[in-house]
MMTF fields as JSON, N, C-alpha, C and O atoms, coordinates in Angstrom:
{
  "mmtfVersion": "1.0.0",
  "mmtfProducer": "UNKNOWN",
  "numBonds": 427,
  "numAtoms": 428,
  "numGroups": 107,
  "numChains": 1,
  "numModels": 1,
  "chainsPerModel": [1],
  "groupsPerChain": [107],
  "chainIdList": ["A"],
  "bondAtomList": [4, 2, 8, 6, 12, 10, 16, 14, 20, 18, 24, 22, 28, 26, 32, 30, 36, 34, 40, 38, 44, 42, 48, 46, 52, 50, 56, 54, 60, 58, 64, 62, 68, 66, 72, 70, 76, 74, 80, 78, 84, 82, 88, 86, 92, 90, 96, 94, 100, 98, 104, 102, 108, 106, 112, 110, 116, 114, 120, 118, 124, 122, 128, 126, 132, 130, 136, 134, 140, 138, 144, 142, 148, 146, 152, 150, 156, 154, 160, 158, 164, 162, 168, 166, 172, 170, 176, 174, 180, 178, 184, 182, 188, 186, 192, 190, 196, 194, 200, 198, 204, 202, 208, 206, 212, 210, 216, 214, 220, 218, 224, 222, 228, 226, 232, 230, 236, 234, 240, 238, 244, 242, 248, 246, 252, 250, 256, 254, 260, 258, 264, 262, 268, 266, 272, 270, 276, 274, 280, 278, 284, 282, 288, 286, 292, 290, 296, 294, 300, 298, 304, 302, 308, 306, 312, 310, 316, 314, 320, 318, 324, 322, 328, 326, 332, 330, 336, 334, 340, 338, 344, 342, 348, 346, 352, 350, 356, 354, 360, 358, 364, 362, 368, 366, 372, 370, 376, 374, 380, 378, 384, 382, 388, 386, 392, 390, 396, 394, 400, 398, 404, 402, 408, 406, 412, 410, 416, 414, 420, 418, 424, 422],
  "bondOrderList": [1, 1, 1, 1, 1, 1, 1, 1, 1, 1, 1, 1, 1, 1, 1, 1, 1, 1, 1, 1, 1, 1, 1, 1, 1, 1, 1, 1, 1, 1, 1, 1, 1, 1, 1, 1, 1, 1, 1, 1, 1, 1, 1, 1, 1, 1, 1, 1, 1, 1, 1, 1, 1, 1, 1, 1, 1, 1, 1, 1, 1, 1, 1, 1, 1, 1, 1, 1, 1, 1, 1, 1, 1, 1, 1, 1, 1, 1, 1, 1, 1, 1, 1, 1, 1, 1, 1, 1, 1, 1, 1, 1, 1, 1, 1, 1, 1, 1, 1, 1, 1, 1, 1, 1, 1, 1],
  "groupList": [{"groupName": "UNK", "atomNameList": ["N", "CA", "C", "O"], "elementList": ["N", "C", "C", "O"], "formalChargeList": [0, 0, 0, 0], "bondAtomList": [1, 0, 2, 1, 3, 2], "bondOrderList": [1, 1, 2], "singleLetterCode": "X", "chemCompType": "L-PEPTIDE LINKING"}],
  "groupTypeList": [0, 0, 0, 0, 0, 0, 0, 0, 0, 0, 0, 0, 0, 0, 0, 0, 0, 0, 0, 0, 0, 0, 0, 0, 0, 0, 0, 0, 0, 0, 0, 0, 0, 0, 0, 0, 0, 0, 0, 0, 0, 0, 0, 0, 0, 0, 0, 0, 0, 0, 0, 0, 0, 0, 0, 0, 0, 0, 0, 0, 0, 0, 0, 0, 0, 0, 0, 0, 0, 0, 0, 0, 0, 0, 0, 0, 0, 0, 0, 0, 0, 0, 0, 0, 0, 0, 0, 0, 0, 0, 0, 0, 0, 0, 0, 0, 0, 0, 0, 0, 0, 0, 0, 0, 0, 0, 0],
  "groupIdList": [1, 2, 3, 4, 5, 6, 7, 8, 9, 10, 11, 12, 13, 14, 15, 16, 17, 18, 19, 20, 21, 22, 23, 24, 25, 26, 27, 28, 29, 30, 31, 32, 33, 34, 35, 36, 37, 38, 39, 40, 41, 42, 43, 44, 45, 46, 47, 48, 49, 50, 51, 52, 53, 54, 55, 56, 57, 58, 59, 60, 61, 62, 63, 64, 65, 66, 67, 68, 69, 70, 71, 72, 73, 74, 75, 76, 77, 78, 79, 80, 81, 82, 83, 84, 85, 86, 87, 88, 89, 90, 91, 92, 93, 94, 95, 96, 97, 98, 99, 100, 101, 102, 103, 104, 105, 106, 107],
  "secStructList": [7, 7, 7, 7, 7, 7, 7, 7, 7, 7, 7, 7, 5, 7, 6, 6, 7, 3, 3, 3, 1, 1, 1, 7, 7, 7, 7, 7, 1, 1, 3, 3, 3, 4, 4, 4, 7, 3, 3, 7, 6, 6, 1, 7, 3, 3, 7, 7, 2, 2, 2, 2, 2, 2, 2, 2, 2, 2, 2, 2, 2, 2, 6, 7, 1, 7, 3, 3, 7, 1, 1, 7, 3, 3, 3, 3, 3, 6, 6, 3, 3, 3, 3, 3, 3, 7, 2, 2, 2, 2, 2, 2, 2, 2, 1, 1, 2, 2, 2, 2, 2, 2, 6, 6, 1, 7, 7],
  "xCoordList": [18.344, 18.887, 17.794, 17.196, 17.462, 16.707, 17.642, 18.613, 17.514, 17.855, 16.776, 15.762, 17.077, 16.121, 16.57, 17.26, 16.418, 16.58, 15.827, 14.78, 16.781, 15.839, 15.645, 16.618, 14.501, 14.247, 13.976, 13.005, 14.699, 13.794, 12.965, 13.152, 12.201, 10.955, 11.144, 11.782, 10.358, 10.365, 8.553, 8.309, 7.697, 6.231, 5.232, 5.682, 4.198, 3.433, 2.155, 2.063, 1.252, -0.022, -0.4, 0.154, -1.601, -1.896, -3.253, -4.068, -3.57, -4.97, -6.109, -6.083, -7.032, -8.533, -8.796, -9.973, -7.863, -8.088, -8.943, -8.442, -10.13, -10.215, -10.41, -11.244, -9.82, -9.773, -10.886, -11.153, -11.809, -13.932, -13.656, -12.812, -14.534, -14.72, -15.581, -15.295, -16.821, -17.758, -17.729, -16.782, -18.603, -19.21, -20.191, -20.508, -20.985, -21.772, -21.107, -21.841, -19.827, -19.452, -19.71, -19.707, -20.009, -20.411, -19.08, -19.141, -17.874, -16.701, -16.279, -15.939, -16.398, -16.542, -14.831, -13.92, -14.382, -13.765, -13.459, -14.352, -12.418, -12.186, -12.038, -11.229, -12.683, -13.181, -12.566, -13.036, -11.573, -10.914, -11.42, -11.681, -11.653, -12.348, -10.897, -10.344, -10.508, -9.284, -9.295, -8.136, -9.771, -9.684, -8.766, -7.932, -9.315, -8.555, -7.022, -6.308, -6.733, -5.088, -4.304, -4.579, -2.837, -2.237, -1.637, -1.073, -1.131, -0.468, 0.499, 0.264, 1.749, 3.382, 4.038, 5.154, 2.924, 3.108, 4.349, 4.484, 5.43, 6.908, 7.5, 8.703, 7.036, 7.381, 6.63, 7.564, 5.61, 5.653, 6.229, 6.077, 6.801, 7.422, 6.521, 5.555, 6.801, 6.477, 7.189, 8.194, 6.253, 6.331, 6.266, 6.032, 6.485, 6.552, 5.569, 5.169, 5.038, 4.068, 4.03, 3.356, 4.86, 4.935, 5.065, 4.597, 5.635, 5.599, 4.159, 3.478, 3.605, 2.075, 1.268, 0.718, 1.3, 0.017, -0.147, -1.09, 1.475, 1.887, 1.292, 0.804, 1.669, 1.224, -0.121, -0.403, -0.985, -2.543, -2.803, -3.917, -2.22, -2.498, -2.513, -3.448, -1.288, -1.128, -2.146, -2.437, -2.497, -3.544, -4.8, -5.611, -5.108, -6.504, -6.636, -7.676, -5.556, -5.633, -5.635, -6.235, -5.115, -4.835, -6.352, -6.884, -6.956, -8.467, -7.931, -8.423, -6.525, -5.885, -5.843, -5.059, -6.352, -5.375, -3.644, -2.767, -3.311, -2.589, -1.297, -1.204, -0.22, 1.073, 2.431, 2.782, 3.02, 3.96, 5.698, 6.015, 6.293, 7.426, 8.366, 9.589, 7.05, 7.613, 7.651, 7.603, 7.736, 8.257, 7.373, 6.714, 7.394, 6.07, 5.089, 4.936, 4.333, 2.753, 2.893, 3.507, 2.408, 2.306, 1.047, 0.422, 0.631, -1.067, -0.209, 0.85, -1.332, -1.215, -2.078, -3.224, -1.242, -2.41, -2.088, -0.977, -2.794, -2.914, -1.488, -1.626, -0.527, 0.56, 1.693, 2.849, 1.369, 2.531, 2.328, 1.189, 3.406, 3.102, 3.723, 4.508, 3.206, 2.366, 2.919, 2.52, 3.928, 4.012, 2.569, 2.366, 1.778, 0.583, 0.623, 1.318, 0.014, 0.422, -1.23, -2.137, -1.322, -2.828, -2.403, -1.652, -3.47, -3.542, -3.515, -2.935, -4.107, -4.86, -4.028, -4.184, -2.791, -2.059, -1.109, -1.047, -0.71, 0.588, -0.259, 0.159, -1.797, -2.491, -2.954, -3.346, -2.998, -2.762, -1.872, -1.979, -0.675, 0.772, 1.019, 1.822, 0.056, 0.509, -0.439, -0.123, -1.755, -2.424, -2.158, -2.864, -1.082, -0.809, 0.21, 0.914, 0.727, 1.86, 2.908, 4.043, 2.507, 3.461, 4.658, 5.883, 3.666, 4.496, 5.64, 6.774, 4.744, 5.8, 6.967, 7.903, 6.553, 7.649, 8.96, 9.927, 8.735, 9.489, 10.333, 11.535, 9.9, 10.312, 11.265, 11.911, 10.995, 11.489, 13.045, 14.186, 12.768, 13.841, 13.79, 14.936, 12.746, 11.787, 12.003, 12.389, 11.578, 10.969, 11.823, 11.297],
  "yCoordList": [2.705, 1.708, 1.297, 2.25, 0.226, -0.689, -1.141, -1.355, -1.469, -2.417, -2.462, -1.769, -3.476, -3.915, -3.762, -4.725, -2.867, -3.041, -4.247, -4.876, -4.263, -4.656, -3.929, -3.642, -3.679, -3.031, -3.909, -4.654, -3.99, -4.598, -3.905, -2.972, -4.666, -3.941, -4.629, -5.672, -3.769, -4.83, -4.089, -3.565, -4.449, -4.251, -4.502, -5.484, -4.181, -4.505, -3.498, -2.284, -4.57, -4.478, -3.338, -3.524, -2.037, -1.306, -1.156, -1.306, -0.869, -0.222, -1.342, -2.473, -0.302, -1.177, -0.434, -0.247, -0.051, 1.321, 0.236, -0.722, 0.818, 0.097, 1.1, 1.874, 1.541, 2.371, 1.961, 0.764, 2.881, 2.579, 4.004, 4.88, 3.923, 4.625, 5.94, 7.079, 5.688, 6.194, 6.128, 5.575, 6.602, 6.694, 5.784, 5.382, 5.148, 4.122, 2.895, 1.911, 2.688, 1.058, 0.792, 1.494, -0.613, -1.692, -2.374, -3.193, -1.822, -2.301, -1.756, -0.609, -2.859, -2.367, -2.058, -2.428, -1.276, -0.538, 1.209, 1.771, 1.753, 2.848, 3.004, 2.206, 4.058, 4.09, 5.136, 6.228, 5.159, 6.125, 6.604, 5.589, 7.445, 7.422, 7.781, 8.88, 6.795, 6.619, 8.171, 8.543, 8.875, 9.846, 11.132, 11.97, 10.842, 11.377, 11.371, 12.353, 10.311, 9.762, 10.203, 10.32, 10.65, 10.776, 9.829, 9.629, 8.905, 8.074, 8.989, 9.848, 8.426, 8.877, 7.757, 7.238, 7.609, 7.056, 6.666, 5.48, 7.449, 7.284, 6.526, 6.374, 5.928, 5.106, 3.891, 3.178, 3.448, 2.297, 0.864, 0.723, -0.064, -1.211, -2.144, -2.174, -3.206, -4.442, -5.328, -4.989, -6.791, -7.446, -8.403, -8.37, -9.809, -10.897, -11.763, -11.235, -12.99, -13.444, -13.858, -13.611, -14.402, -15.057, -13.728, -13.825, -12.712, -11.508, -10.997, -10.768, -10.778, -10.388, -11.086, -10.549, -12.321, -13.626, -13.482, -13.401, -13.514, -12.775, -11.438, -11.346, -10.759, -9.356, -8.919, -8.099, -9.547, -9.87, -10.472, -10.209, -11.362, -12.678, -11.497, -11.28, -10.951, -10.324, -8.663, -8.167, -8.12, -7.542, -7.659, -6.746, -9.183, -9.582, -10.425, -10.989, -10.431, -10.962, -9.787, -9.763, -8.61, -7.351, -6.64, -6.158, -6.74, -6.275, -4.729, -3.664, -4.997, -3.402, -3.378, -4.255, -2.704, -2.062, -1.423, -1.762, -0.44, -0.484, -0.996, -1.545, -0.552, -1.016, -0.078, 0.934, -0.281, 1.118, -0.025, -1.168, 1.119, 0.617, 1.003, 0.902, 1.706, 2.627, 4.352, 5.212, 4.587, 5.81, 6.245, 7.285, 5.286, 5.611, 4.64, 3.649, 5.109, 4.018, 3.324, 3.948, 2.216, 1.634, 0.937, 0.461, 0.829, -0.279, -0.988, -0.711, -1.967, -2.734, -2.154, -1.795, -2.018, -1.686, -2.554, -2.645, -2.934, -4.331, -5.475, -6.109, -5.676, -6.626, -5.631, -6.049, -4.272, -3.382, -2.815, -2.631, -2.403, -1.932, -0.442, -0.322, 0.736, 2.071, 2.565, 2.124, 3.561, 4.748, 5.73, 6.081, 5.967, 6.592, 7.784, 7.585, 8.82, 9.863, 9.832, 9.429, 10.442, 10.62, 11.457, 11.294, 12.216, 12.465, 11.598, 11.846, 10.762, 9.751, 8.666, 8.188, 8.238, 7.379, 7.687, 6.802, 8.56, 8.914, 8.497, 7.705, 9.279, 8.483, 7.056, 6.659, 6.073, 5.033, 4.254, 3.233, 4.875, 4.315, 4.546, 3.952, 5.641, 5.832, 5.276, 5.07, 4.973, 3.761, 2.427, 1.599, 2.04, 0.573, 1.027, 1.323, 1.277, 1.545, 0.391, 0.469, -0.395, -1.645, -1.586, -1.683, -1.402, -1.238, -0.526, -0.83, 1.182, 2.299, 2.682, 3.328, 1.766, 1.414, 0.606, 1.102, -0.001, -1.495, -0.831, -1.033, 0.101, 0.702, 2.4, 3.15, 2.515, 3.767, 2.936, 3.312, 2.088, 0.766, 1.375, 1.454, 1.89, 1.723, 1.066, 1.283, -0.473, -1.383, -2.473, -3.472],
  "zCoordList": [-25.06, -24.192, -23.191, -22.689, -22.851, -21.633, -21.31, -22.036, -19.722, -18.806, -17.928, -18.015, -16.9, -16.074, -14.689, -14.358, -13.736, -12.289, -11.259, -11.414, -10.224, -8.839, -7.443, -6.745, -7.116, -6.005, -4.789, -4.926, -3.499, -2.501, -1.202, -0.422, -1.385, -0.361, 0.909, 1.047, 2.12, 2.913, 3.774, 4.861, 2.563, 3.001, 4.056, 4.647, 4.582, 5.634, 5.266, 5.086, 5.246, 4.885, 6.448, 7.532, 6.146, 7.202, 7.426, 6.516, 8.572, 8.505, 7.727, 7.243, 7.941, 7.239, 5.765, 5.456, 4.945, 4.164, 2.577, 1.989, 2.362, 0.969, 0.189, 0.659, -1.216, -2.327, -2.774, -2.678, -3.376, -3.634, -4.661, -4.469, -5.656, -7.144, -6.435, -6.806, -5.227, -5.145, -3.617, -3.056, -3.016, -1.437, -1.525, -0.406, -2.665, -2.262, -2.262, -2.349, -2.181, -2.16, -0.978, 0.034, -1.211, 0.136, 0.915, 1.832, 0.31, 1.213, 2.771, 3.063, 3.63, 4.666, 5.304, 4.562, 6.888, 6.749, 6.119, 5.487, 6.332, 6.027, 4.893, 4.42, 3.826, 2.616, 2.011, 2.333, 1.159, 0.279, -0.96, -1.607, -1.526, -2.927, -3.92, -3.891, -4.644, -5.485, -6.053, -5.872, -6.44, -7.003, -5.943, -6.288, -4.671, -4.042, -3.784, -3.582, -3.823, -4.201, -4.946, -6.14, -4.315, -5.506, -6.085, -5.01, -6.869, -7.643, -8.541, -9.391, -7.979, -8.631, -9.768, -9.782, -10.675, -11.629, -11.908, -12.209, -11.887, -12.398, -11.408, -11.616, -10.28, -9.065, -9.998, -10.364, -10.436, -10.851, -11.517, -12.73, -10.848, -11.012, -11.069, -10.306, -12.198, -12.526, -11.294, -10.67, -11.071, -10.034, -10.608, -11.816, -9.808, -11.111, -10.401, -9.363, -10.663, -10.156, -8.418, -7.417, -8.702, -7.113, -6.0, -4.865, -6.393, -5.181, -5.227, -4.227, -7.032, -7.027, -5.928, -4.966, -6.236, -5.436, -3.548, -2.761, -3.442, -2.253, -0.983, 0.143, -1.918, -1.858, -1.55, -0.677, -2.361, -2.383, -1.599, -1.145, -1.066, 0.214, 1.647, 2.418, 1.636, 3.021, 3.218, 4.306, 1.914, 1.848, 1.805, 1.963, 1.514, 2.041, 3.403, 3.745, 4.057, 5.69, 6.217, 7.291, 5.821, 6.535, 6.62, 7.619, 5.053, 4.936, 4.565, 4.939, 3.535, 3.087, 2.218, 1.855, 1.176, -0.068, 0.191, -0.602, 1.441, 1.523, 2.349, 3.446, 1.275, 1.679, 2.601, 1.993, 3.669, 3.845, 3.964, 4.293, 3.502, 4.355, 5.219, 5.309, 6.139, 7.351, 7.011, 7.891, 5.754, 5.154, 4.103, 4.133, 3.051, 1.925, 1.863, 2.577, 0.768, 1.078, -0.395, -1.26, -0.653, -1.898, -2.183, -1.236, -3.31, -3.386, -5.063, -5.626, -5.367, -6.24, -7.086, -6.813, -8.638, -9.6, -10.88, -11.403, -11.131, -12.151, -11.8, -10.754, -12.391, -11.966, -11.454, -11.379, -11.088, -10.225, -9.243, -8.814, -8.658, -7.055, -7.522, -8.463, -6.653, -7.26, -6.126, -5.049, -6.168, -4.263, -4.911, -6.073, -3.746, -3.644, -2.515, -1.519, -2.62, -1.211, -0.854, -1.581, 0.624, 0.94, 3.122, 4.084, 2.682, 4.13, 5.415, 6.472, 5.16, 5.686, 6.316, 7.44, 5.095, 5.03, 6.751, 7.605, 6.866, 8.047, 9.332, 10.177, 9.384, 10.7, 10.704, 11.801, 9.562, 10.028, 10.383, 11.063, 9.78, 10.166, 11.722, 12.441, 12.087, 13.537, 14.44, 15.612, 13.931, 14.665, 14.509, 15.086, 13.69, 14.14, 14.385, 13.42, 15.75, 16.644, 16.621, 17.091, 16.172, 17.01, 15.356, 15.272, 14.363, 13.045, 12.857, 12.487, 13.418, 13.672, 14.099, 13.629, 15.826, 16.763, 15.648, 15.069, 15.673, 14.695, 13.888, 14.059, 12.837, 11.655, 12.183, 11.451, 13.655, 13.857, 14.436, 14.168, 15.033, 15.65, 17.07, 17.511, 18.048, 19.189, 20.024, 21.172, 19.08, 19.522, 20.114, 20.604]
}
């Protein structure tokens, strides 16, 4: 049996974080080496174009690979959006305060 679900998000691009293969990439900002990441594969969902194009838009104004929605972290990997874990991830959620505030309902 297939069927097809829908999930809704309600995303925000974080931090300066860029995912890099190596320590010599030239991407500037805070530098993750993908390998370090975990990726929860079985969290992966297909996206359809117009949320893809989207998505990419507010992550290259942000200057992020990643995504939170207050609670977990997400990145884009080929046409899907990916929950990802990382140390790293919780202290930038807590340096953009104004996000945190918002999402704790703070604010």
């Amino acid at each position: 049996m297939r069927f097809t679900a829908t999930r809704v998000f309600s995303l925000e691009a974080i931090g300066d974080i860029a995912f890099v293969f190596n320590t010599k990439s030239r991407r500037k900002g805070k530098r993750i080496i993908i390998g370090d990441v975990s990726i929860l594969y079985e969290t992966k969902m297909t996206i359809d174009e117009p949320t893809y194009k989207g998505l990419l838009k507010m992550m290259k104004l942000k200057g992020s690979d990643l995504l939170t929605d207050g609670r977990n972290f997400y990145t884009i990997l080929h046409q899907e959006i990916v929950q990802i874990k990382h140390d790293q991830f919780i202290k930038e959620l807590e340096l953009d305060r104004e996000l945190f505030l918002t999402r704790q309902g703070l604010n």
